[in-house]
C-alpha positions in Angstrom: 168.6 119.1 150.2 166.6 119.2 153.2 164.1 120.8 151.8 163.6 118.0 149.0 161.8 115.3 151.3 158.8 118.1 151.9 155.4 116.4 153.0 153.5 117.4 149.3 156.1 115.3 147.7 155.1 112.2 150.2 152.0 112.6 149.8 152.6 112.2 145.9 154.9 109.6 146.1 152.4 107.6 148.0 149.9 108.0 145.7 152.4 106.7 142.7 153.5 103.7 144.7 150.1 103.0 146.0 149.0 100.1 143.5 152.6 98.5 144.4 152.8 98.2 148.3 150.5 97.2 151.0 149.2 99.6 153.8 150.6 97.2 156.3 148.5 97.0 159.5 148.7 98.9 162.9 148.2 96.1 165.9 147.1 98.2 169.3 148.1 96.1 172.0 149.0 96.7 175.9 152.3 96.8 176.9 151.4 95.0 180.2 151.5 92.0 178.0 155.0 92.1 177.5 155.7 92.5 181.4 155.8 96.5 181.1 154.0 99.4 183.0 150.3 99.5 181.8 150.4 101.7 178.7 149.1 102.3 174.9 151.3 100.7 172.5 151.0 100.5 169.0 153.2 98.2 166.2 153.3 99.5 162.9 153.6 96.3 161.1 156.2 96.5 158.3 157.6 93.3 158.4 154.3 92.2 156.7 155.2 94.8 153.4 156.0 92.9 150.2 159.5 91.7 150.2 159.4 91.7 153.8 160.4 94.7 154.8 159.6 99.0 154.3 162.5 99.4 151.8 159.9 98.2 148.8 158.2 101.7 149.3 162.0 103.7 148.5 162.6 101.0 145.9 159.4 101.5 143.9 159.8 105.3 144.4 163.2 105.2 142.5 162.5 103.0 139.6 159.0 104.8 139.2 160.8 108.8 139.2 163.2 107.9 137.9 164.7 107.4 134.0 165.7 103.6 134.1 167.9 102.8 131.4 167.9 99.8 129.4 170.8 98.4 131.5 168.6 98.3 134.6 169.7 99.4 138.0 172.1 98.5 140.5 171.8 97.9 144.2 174.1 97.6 146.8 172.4 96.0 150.3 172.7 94.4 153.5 170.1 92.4 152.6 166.6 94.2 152.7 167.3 97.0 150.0 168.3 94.5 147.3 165.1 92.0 148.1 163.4 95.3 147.8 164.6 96.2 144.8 164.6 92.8 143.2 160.9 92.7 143.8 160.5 96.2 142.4 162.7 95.0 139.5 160.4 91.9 138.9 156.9 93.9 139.3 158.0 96.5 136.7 159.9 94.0 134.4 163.3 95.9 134.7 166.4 94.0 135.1 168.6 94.0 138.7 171.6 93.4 140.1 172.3 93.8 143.7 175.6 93.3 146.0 175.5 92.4 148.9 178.0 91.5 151.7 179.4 87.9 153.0 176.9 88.5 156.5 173.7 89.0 154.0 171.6 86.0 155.4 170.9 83.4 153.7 167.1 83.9 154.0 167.7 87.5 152.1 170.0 86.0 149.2 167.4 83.7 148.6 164.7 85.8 148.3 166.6 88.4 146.1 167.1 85.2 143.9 163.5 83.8 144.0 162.5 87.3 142.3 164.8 86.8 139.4 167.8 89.3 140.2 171.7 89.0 139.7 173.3 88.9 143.1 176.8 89.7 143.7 178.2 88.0 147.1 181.5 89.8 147.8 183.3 91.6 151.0 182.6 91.2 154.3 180.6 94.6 154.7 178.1 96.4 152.9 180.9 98.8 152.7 182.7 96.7 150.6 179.3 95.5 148.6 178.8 99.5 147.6 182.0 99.8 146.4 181.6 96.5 144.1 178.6 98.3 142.4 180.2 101.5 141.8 182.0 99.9 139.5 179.6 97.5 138.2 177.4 101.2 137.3 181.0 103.1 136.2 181.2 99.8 133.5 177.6 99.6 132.3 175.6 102.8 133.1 172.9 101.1 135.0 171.2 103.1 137.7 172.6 103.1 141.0 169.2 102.9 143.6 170.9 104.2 147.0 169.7 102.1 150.0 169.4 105.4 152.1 171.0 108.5 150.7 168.7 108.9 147.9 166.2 111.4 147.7 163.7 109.2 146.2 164.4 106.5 148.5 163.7 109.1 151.8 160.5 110.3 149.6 159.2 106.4 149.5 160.4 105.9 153.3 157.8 108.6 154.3 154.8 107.3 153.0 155.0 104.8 156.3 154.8 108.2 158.7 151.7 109.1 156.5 150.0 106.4 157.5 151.2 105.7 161.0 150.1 109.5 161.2 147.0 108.9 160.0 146.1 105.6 161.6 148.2 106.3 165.0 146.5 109.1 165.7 146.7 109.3 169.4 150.3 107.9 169.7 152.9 110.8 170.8 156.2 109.1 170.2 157.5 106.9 167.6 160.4 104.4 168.3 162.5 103.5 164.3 165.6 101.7 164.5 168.7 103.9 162.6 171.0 101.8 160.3 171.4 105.0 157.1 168.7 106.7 158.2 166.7 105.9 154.9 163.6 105.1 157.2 163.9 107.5 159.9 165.0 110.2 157.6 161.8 110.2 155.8 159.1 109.3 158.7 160.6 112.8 160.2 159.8 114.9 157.1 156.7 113.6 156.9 156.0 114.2 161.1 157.8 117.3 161.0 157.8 117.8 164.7 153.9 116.4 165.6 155.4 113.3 167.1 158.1 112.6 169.2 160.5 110.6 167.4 163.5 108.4 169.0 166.1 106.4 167.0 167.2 103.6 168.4 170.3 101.5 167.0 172.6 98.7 168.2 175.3 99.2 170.0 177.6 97.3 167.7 176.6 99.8 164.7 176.1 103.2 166.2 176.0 105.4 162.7 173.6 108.1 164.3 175.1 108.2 167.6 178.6 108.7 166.5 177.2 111.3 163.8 175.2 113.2 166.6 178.7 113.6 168.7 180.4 114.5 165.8 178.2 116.9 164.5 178.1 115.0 161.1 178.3 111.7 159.6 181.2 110.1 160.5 182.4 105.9 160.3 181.1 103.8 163.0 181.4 100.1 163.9 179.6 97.8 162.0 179.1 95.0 163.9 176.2 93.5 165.7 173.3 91.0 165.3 171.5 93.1 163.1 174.9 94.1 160.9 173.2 92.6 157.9 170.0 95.7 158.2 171.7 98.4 160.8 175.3 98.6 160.0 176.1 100.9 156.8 179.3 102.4 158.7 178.3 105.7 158.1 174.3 107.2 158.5 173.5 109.2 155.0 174.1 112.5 154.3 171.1 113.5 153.6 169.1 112.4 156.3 171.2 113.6 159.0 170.0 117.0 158.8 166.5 115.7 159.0 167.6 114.0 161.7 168.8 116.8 163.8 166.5 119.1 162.6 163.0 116.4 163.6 164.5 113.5 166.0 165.1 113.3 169.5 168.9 114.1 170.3 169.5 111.1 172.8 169.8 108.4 170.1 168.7 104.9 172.4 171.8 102.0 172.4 170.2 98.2 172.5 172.7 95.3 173.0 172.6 92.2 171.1 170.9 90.5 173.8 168.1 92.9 174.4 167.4 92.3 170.6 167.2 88.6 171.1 164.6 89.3 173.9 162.7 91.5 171.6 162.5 88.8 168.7 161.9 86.2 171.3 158.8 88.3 173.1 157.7 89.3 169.9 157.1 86.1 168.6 155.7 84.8 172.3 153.0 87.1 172.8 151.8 88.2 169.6 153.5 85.1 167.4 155.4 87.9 165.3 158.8 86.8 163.6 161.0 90.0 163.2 164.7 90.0 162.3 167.1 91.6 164.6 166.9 94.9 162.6 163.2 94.6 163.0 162.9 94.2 166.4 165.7 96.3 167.5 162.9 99.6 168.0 160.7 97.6 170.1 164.3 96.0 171.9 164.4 99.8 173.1 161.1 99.7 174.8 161.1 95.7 176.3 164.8 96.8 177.9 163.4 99.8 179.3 166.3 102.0 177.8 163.5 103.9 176.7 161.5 104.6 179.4 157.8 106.3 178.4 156.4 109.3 180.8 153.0 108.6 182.6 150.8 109.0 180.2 152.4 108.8 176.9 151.5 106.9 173.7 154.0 104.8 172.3 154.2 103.5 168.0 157.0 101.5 167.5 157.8 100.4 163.8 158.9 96.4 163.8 160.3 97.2 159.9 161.8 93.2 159.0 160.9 89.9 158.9 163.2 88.4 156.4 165.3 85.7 158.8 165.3 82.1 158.8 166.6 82.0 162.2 163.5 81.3 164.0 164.3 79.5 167.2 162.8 80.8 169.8 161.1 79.1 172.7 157.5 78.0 172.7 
């Protein structure tokens, strides 16, 4: 399946979903402003994407390849898929109904509300929330639009390498955060080995990390600040190949706290509000787990901003 997330198809799919997402900006700043070692840094903005977040790119790709049928699809999300898809839904006037765990945010129920979807609040995990609309699909034959293990979903995830490709063009290492692998998954077919790609994920929700040591996907913990956007249990099938085939091996561990000091020092210098999945690939940088090599360029992709819990310090 590998083989299926090839750059041609990217390149199609971005011209399909085009008319329906933004080209979200690219912010060069200096990483000395964040009390690092002088160096390039870039931000690919995706927090600023309609619905709030990259997944509207692998949510228009589905509902656009695919045959919807008159029952409409069905979503199952931490949070971010299903306000994804709910917007999808509303733009292309086809009916959805996502689940989502009891540690959804409030801010991401509400917005998968305002955009006129049916949402399911049950279980604690998002486990628990795709099991819930298994069923719901196995009773109504709606279409089932996979957070990350979708094909479509990785093809619409890789339109955001094309264009960090094309407007990064002297960056030579690219820092994504891992919960399925939906995002890094497609970002690496579309790269294919011309930029250094590193994962990062919490420590409370290591799905790539444990899958790495494994040698395949394999449960993980799913807890953590950022459990609502980074904590499937397991990363997807289908990207892990991609994975091992186009990422960076050593997969980079952020506590909870360095994620809080990302949010915090995003917002402080650059007045940015990102949600702990958001932040958690720049968390990598600001702790210094990641550490870049004289010289070397560094993207980082801040891919959320749907949180109400904006408290940081002035």
């Amino acid at each position: 399946m590998i083989t299926s997330v090839r750059r041609d198809r990217i390149a199609g799919v971005e011209r399909l979903i085009r008319p329906y997402i933004r080209r979200t900006p690219l912010v060069a700043i200096d990483a000395a402003d964040f009390g690092l070692p002088r160096f390039p840094l870039h931000l690919k903005l995706e927090l600023m994407q309609h619905s709030g977040s990259f997944k509207v790119r692998g949510a228009f790709a589905n509902l656009l390849l695919r045959d919807v049928p008159s029952t409409g699809v069905v979503a199952a999300s931490g949070g971010n898929h299903g306000v994804a898809v709910a917007y999808a839904g509303q733009r292309l006037g086809i009916r959805a109904t996502i689940f989502v765990p009891s540690i959804t945010s409030r801010a991401k129920v509400e917005r998968i509300r305002a955009y006129g979807a049916e949402i399911v609040v049950g279980g604690d995990w998002y486990a628990d929330a795709l099991a819930a609309s298994q069923q719901r699909i196995a009773e109504t034959g709606a279409l089932a639009v996979h957070a990350f293990d979708q094909i479509e979903t990785l093809l619409g995830q890789g339109t955001v390498g094309l264009e960090i490709e094309a407007d990064a063009t002297h960056a030579d290492t690219l820092l994504v955060a891992v919960g399925g692998g939906g995002l890094i998954g497609g970002v690496a077919s579309w790269l294919g080995g011309r930029m250094k790609i590193v994962a990062v994920e919490s420590d409370g929700a290591p799905t790539l990390h444990a899958a790495l040591a494994a040698g395949r996907p394999v449960d993980a913990p799913t807890g953590g600040i950022a459990a609502d956007s980074l904590a499937p249990q397991r990363v997807g099938d289908l990207a892990f190949p991609i994975v091992q085939a186009h990422v960076e091996p050593e997969v980079v561990l952020v506590t909870d706290d360095e994620i809080r000091q990302a949010q915090v020092a995003l917002w402080t210098v650059l007045r940015i509000v990102a949600e702990p999945g958001g932040a958690a690939a720049f968390a990598a940088l600001l702790s210094q787990r990641y550490r870049p090599a004289p010289g070397e360029r560094v993207a980082v992709i801040v891919c959320g901003g749907n949180t109400t819990a904006v408290n940081f310090s002035q």
